[in-house]
N, CA and C atoms as an extended XYZ file, in Angstrom:
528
Properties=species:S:1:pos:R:3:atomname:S:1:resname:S:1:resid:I:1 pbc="F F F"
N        81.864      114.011      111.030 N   UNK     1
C        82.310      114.279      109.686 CA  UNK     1
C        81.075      114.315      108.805 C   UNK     1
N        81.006      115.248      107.996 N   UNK     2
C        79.737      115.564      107.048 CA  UNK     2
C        80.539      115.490      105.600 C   UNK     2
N        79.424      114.531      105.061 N   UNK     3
C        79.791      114.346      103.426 CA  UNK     3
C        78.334      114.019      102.884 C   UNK     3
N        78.523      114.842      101.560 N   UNK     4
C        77.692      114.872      100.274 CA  UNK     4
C        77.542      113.172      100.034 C   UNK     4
N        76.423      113.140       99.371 N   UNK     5
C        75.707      111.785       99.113 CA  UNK     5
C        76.580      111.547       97.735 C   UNK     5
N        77.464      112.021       97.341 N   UNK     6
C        78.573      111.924       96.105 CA  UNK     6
C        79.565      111.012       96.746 C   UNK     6
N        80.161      111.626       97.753 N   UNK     7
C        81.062      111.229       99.147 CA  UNK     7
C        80.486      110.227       99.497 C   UNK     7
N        79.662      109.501       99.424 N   UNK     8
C        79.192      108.818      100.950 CA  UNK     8
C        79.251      107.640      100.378 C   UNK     8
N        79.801      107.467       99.149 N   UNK     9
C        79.306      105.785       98.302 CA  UNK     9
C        80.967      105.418       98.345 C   UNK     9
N        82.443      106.143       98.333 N   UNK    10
C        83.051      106.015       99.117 CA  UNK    10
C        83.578      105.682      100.388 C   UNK    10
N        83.175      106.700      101.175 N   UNK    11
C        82.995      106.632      102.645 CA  UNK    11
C        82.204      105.182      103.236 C   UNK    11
N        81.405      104.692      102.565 N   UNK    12
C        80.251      103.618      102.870 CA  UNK    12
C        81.461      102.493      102.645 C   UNK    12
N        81.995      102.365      101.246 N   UNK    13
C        82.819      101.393      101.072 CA  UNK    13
C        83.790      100.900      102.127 C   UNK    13
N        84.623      101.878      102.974 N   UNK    14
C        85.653      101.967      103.378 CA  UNK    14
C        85.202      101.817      104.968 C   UNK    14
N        83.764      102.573      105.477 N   UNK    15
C        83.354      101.828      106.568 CA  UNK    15
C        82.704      100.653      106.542 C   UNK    15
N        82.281       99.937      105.419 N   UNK    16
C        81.518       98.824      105.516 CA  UNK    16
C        82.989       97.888      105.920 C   UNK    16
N        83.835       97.852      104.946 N   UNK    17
C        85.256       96.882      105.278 CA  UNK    17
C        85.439       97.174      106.692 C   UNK    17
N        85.405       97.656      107.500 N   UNK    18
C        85.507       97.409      108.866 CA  UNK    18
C        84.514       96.756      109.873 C   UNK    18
N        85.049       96.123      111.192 N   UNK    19
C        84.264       95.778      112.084 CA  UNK    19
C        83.636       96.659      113.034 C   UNK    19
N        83.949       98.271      112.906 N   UNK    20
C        83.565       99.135      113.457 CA  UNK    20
C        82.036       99.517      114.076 C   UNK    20
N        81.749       98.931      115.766 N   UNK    21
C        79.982       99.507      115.749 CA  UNK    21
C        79.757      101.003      115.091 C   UNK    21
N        78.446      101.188      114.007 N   UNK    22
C        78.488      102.737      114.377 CA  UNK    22
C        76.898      102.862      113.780 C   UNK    22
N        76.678      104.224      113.814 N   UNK    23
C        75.569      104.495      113.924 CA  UNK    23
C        75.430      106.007      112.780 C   UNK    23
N        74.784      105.991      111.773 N   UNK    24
C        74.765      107.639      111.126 CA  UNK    24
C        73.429      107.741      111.217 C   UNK    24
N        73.730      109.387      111.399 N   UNK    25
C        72.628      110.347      110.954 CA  UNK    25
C        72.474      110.587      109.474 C   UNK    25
N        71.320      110.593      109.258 N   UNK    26
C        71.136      110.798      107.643 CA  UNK    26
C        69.995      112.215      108.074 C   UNK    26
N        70.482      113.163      107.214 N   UNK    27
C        69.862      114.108      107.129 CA  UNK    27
C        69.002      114.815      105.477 C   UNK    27
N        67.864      114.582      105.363 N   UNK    28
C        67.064      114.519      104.399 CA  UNK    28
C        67.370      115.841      103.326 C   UNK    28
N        67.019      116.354      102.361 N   UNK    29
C        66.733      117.770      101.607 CA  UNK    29
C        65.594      118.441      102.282 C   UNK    29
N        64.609      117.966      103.203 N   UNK    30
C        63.446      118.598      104.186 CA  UNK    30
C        63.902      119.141      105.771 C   UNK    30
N        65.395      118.353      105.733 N   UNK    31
C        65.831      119.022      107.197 CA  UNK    31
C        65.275      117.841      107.723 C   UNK    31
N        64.420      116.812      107.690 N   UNK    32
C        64.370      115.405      108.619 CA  UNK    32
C        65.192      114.330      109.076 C   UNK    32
N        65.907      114.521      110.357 N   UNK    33
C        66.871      113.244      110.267 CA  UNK    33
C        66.489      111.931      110.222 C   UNK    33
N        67.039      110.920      110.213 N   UNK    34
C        67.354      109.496      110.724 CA  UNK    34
C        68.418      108.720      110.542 C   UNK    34
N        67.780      108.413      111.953 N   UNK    35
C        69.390      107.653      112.923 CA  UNK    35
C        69.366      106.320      112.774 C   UNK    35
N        70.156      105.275      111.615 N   UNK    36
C        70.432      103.849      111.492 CA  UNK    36
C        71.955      103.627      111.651 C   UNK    36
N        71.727      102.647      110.956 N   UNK    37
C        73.084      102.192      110.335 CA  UNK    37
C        72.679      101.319      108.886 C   UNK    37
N        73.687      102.018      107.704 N   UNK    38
C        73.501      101.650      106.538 CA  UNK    38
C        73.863      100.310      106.321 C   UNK    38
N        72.964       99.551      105.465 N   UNK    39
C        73.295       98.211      105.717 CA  UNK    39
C        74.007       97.652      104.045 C   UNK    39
N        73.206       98.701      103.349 N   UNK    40
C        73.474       98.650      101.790 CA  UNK    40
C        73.220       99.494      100.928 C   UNK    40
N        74.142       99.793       99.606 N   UNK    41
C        73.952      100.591       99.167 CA  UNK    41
C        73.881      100.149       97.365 C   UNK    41
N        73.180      100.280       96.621 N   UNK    42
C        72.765      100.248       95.026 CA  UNK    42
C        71.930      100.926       94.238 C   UNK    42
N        72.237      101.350       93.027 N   UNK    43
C        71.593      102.028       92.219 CA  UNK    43
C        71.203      103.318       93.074 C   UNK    43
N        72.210      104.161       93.789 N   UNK    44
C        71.721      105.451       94.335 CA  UNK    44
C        70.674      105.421       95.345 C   UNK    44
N        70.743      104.215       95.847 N   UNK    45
C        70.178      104.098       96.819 CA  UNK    45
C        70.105      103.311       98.485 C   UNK    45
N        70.038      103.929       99.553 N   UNK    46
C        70.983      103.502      100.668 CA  UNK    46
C        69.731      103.137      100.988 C   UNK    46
N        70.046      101.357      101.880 N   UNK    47
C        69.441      100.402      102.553 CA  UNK    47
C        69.704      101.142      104.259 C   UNK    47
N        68.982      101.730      105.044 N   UNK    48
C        69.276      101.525      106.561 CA  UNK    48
C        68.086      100.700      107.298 C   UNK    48
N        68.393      100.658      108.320 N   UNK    49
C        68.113      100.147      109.565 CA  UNK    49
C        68.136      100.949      110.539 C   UNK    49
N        66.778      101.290      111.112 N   UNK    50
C        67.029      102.399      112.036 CA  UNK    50
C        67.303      101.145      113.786 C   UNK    50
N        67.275      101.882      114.952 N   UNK    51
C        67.400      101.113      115.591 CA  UNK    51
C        66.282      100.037      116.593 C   UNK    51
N        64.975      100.716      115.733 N   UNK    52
C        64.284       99.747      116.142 CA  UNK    52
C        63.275       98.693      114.960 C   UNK    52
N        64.666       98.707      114.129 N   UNK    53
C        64.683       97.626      113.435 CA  UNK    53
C        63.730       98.063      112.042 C   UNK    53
N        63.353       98.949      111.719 N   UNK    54
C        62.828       99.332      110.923 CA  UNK    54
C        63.741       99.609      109.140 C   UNK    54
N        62.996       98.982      108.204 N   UNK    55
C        64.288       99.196      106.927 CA  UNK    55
C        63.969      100.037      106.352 C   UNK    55
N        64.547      101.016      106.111 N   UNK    56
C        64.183      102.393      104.900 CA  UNK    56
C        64.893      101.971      103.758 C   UNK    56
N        64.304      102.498      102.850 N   UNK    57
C        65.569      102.955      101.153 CA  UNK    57
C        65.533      104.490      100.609 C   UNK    57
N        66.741      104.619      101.120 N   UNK    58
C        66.400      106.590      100.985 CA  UNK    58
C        67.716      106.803       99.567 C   UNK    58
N        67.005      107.419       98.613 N   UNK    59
C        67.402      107.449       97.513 CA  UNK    59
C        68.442      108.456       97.775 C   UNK    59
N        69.459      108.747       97.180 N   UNK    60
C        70.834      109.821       97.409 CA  UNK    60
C        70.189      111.320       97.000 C   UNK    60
N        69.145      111.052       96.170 N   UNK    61
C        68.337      112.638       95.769 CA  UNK    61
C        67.949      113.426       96.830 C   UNK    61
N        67.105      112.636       97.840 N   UNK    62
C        67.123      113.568       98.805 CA  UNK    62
C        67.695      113.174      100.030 C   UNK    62
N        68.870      112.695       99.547 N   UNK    63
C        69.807      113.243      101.345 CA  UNK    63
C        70.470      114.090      101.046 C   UNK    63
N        70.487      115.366      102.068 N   UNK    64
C        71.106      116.362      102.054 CA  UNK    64
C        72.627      116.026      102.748 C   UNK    64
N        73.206      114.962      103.423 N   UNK    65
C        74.106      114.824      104.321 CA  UNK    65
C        74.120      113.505      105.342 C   UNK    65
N        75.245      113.122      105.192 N   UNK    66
C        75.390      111.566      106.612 CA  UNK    66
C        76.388      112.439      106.900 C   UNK    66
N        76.410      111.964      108.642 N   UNK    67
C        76.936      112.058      109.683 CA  UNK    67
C        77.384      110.693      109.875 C   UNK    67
N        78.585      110.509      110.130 N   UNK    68
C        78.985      109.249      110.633 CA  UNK    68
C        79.798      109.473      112.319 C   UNK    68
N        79.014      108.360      113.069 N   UNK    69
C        79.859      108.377      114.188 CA  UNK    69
C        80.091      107.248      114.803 C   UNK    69
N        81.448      107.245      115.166 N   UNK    70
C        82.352      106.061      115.511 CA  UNK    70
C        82.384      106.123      116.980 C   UNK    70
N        82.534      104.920      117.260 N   UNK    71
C        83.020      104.834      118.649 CA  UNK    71
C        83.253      105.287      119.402 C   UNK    71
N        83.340      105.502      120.594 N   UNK    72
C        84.197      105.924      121.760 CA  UNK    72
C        85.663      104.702      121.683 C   UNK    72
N        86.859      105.596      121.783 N   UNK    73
C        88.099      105.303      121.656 CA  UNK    73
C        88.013      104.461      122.901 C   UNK    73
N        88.797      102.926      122.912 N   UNK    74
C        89.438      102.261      123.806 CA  UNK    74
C        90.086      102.296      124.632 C   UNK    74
N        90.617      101.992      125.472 N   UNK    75
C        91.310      102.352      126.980 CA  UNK    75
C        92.494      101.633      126.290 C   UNK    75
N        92.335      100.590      125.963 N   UNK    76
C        93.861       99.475      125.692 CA  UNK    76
C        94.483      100.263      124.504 C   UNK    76
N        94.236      101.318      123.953 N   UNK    77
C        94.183      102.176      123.152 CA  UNK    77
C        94.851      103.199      123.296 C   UNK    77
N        95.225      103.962      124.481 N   UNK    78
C        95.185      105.462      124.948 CA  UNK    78
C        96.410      105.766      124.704 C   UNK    78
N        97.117      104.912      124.937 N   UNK    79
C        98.508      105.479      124.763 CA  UNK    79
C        99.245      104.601      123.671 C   UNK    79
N       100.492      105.201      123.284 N   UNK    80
C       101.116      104.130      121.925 CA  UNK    80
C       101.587      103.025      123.138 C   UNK    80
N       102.101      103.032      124.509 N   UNK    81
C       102.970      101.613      124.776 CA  UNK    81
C       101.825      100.881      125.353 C   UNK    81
N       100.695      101.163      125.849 N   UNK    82
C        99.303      100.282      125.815 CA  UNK    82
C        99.081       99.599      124.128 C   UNK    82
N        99.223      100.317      123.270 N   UNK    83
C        99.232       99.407      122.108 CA  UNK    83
C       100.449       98.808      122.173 C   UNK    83
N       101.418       98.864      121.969 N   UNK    84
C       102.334       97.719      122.013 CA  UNK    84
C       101.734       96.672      123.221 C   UNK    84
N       102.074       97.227      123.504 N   UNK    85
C       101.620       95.813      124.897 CA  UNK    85
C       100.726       94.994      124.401 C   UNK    85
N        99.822       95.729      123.932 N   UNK    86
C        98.544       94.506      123.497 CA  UNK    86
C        98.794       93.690      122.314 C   UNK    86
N        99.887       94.495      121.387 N   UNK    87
C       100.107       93.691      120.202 CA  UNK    87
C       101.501       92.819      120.817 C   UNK    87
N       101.840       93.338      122.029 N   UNK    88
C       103.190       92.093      122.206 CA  UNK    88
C       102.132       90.681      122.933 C   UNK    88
N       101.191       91.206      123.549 N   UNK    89
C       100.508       90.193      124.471 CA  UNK    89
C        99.743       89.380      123.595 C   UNK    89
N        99.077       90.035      122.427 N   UNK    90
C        98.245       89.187      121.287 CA  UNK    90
C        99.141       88.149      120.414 C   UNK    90
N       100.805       88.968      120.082 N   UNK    91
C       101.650       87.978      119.173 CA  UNK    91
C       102.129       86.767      119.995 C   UNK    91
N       102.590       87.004      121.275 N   UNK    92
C       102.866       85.736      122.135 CA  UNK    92
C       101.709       84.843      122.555 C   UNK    92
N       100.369       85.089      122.493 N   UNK    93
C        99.434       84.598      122.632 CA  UNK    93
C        99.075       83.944      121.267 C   UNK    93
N        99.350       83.826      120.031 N   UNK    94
C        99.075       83.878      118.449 CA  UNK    94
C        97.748       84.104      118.035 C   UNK    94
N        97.207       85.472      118.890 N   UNK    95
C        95.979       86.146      118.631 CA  UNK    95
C        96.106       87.168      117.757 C   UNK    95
N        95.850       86.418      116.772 N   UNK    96
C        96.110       87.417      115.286 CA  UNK    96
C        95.052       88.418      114.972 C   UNK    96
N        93.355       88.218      115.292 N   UNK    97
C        92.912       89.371      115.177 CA  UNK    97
C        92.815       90.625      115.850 C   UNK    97
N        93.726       89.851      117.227 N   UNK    98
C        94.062       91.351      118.125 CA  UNK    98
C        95.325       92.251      117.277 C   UNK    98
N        96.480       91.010      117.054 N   UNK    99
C        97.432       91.899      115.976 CA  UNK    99
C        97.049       92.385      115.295 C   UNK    99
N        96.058       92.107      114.162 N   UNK   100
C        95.455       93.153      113.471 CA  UNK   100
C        95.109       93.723      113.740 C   UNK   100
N        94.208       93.878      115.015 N   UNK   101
C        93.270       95.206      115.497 CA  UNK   101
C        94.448       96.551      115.946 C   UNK   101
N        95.970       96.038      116.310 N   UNK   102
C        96.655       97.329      116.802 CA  UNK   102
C        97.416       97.600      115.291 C   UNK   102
N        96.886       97.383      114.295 N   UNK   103
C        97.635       98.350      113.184 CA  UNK   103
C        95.901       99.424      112.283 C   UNK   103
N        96.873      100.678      112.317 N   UNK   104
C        96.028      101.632      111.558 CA  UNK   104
C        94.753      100.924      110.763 C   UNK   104
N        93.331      100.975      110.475 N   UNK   105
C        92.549      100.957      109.363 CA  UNK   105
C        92.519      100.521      108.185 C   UNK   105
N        93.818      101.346      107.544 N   UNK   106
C        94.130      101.087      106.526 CA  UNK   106
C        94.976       99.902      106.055 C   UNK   106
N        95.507       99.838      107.149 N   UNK   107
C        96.764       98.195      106.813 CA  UNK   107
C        96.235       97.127      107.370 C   UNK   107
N        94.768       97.311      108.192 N   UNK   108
C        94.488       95.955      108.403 CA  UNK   108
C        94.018       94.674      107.525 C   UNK   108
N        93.643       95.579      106.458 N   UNK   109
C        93.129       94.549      105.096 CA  UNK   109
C        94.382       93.520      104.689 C   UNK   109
N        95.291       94.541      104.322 N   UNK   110
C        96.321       93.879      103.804 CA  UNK   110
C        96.662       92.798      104.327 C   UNK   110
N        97.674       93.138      105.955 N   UNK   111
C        97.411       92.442      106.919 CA  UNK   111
C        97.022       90.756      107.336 C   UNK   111
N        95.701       91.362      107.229 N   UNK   112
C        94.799       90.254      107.478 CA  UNK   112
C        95.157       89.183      105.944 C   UNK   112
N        94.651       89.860      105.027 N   UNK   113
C        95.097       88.745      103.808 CA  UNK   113
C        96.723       87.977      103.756 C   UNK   113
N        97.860       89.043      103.554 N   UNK   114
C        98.824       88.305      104.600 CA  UNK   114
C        99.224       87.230      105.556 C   UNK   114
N        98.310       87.312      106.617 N   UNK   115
C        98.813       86.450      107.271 CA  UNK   115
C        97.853       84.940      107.054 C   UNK   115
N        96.512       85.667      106.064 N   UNK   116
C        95.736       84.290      105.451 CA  UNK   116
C        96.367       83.306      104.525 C   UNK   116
N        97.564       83.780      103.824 N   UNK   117
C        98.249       83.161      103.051 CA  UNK   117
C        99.492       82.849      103.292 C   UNK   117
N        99.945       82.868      104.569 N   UNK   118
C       101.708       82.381      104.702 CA  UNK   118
C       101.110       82.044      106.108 C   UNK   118
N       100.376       80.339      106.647 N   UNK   119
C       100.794       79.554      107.557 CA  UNK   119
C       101.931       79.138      108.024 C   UNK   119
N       102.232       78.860      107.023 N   UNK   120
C       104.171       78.502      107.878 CA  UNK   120
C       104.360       79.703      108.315 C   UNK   120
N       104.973       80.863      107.593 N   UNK   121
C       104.977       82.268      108.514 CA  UNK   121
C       104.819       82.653      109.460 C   UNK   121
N       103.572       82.188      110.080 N   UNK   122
C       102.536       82.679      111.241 CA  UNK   122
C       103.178       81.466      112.082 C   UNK   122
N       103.639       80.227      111.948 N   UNK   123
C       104.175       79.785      113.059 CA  UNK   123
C       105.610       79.889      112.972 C   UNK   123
N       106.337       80.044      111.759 N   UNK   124
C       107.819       80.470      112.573 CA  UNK   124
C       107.830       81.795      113.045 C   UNK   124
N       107.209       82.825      112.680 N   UNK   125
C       107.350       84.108      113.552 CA  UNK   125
C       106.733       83.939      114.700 C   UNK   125
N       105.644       82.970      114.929 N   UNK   126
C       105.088       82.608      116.983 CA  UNK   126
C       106.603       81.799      117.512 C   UNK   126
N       107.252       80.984      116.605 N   UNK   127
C       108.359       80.498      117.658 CA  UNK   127
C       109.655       81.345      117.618 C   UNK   127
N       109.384       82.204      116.755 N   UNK   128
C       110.727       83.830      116.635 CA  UNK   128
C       110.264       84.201      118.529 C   UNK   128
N       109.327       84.667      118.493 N   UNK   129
C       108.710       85.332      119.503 CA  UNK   129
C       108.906       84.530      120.548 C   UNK   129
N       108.516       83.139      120.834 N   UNK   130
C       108.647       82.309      122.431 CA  UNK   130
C       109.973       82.824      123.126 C   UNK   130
N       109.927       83.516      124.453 N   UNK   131
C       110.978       83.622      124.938 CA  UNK   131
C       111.750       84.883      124.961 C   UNK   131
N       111.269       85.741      124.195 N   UNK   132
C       112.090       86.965      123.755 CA  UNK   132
C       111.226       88.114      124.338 C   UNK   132
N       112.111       88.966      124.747 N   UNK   133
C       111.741       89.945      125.452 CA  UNK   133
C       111.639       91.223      124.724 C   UNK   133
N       110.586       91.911      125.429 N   UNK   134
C       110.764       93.294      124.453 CA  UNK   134
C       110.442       94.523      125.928 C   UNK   134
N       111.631       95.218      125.497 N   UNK   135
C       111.261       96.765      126.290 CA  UNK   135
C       111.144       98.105      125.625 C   UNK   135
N       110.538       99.237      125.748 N   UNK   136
C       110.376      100.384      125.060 CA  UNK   136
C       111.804      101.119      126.235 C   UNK   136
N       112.338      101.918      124.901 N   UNK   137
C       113.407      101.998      125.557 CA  UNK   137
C       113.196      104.050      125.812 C   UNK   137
N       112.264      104.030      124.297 N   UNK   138
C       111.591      105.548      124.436 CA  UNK   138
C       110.615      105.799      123.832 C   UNK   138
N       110.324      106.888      124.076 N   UNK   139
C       108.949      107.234      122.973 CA  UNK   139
C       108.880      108.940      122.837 C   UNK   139
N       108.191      109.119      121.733 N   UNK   140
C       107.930      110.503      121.386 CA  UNK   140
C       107.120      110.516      120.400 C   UNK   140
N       105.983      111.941      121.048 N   UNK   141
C       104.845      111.593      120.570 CA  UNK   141
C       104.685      113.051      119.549 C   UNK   141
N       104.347      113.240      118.781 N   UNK   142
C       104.758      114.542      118.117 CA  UNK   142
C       102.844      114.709      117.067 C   UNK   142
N       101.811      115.694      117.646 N   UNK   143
C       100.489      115.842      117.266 CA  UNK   143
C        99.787      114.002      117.203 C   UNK   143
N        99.763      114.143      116.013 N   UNK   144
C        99.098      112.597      116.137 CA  UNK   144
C       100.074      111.247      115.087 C   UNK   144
N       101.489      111.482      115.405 N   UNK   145
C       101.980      110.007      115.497 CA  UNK   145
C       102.920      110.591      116.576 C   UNK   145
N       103.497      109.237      116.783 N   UNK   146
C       104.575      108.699      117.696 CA  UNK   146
C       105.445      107.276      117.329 C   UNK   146
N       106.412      107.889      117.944 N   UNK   147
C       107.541      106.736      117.567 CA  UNK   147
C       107.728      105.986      118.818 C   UNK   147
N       107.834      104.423      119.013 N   UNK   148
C       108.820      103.813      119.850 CA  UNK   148
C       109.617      103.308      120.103 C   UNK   148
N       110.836      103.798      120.559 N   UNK   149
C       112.385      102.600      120.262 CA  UNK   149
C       111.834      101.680      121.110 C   UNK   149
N       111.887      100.142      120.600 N   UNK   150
C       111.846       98.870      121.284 CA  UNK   150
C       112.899       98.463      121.207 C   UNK   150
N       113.280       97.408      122.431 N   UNK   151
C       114.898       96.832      122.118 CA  UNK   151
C       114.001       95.355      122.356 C   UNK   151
N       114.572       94.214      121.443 N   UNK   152
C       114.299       93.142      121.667 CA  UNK   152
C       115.235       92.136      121.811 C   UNK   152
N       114.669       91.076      122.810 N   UNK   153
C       116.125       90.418      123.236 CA  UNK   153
C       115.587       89.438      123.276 C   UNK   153
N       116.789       88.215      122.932 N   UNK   154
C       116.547       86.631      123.132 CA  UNK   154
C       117.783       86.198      123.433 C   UNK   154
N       118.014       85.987      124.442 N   UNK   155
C       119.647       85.244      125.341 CA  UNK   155
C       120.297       86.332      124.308 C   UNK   155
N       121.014       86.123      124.099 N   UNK   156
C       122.516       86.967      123.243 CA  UNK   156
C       122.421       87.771      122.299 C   UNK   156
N       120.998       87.241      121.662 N   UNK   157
C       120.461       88.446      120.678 CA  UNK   157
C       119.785       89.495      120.825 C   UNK   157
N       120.490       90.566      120.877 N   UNK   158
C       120.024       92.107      121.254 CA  UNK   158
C       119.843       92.610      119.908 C   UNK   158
N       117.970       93.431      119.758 N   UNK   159
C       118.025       94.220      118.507 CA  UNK   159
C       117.995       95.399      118.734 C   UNK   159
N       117.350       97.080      118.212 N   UNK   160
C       116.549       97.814      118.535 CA  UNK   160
C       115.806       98.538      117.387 C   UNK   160
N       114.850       98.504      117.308 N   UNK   161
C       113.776       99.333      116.202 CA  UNK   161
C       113.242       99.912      116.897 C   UNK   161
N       112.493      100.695      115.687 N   UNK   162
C       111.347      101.948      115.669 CA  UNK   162
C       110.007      101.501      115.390 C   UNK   162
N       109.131      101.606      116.244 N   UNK   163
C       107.472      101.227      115.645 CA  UNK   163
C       106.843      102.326      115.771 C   UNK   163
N       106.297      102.885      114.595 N   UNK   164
C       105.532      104.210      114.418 CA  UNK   164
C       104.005      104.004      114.789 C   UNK   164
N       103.515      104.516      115.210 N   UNK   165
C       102.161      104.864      115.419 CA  UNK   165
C       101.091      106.181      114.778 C   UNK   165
N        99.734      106.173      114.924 N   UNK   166
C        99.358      107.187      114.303 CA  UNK   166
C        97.832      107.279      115.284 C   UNK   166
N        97.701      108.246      115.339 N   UNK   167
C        96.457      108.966      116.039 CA  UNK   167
C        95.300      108.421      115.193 C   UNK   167
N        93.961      107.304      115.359 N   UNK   168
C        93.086      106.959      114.383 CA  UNK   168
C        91.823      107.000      115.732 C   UNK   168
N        91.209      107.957      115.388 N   UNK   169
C        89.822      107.812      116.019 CA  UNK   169
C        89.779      108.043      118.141 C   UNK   169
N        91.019      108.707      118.246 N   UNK   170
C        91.270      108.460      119.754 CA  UNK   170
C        91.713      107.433      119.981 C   UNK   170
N        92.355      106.333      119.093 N   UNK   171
C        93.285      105.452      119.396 CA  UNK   171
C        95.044      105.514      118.857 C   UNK   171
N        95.842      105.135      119.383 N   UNK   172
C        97.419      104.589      119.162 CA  UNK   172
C        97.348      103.206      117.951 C   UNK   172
N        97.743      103.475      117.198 N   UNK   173
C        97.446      102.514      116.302 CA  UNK   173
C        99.012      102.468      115.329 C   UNK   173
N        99.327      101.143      114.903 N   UNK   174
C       101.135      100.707      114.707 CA  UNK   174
C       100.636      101.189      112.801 C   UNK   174
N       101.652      101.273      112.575 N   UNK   175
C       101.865      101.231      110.903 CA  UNK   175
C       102.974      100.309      110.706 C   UNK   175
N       102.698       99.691      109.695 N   UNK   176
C       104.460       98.620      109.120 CA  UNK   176
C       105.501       99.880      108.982 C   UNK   176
């Protein structure tokens, strides 16, 4: 993805809030690249780190363009019922930053603050969960989301919902 140094004080914001490894190309007004990762950005001017540790401050005047590149997509990832799985295996486990990790980008902030502020919450929904079963009963995947009927069961209590998913980066990723 290529964005203007207008763009990129955005873009910077929204990848810095993540735990995402990554690495950009910064491409100069001379046609010179370099390859860091931005560490900071003020007064029109971006802090990197190239990778052998070296710190630049390259003013937004002359970058012609960042390149940002993300990851290689996850395996536990590939499909939407590999994400469920991992978010059923993380909630019965009460591994909450894996739960966060299987919802979209965008809802993990929330999310995360969420479940920082309702402790009681976080343990009556781990003892909702002890014991209860969950099966995908279907799925359909339509460009980049997909739906899954789950049926969930605990002795006598039979439910069934929908958990949507969305195509983020070569991963299956849940939305509320």
């Amino acid at each position: 993805m290529r964005l203007r140094p207008t763009l990129a004080v955005a873009a910077l914001a929204l990848l810095a809030s993540t735990a995402i490894a990554r690495a950009e190309v910064i491409q100069l007004i001379d046609n010179t690249q370099v390859s860091g990762k931005i560490v900071h950005f003020y007064d029109g001017v971006f802090a990197v780190e190239t990778a052998d540790g070296h710190k630049l401050d390259l003013p937004t005047s002359k970058i012609k363009s960042i390149t940002f590149k993300l990851p290689p997509a996850r395996a536990e990832f590939s499909t939407p019922e590999k994400t469920f799985a991992r978010y059923k295996d993380a909630l019965v486990k009460s591994d909450f930053p894996k739960v966060i990790d299987c919802y979209a980008l965008m809802y993990q902030g929330l999310l995360a603050a969420q479940m920082n502020q309702s402790g009681d919450e976080l343990k009556k929904m781990q003892k909702e969960v002890e014991g209860m079963k969950f099966e995908i009963k279907g799925s359909k995947i339509s460009g980049s989301s997909a739906t899954l009927k789950i049926q969930r069961s605990k002795g006598e209590d039979v439910e069934t919902a929908e958990i949507h998913l969305v195509l983020e980066n070569g991963e299956w990723k849940m939305t509320p």
